[in-house]
C-alpha positions in Angstrom: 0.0 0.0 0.0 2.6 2.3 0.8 4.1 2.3 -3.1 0.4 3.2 -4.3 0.5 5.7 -2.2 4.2 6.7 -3.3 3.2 6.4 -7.1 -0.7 8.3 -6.8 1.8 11.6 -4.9 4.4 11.1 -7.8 1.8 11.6 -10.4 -0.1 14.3 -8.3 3.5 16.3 -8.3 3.6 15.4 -12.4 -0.1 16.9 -13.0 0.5 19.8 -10.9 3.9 20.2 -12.9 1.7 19.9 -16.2 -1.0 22.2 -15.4 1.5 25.0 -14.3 3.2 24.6 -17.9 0.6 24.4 -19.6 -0.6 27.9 -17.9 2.4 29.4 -18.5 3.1 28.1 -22.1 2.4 30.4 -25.1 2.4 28.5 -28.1 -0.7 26.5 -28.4 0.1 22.9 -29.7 2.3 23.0 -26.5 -0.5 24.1 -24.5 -2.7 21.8 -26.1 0.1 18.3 -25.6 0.7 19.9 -21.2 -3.2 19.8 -21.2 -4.0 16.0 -22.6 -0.3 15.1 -19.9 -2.2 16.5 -17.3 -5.9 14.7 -18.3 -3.5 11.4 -18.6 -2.0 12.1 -15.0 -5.5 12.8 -13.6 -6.8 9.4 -14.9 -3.9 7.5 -13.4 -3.8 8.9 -9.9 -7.8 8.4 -10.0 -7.3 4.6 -11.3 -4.5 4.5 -8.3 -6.7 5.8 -5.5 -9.8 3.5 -6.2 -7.6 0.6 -6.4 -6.5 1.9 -2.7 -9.9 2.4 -1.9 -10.7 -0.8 -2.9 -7.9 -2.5 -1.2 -9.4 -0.7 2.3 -12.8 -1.4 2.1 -13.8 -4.5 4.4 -14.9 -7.5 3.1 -17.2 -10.8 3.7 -16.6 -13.9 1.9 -15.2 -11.9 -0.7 -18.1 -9.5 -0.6 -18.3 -5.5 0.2 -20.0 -5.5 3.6 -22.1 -2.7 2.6 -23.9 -4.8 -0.5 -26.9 -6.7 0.0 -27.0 -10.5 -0.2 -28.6 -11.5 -3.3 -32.4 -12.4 -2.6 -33.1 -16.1 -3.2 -36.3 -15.0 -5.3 -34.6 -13.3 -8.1 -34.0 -15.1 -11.5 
């Protein structure tokens, strides 16, 4: 758990990186590739931190605890 949580504040440190060059950049197409680096880094620390999320929510015979059973009567 600890290197998901080293990885998820290496890419929070490489989107913030990304958003301030792509503020700061005044051609476009450079401004345009810092903005999609910065969507990619999002979506990666996002994946990361539900896999942690996941990893910490407690379980029941392999169940989430907070689901309901599955009713008999259903098809």
């Amino acid at each position: 758990m600890k290197d998901m949580q080293a990885h998820l504040e290496k890419l929070q440190i490489q989107l913030a990186e990304c958003e301030m060059i792509r503020d700061l950049a005044t051609d476009p197409k450079k401004r345009e590739l810092f903005s999609k680096l910065a969507e990619h880094f999002r979506a990666l620390a996002g994946e990361i931190e539900k896999a942690m999320a996941e990893r910490m929510s407690p379980t029941f015979l392999g169940r989430k605890t907070h689901e309901p059973f599955p009713s008999e009567e259903e098809p």
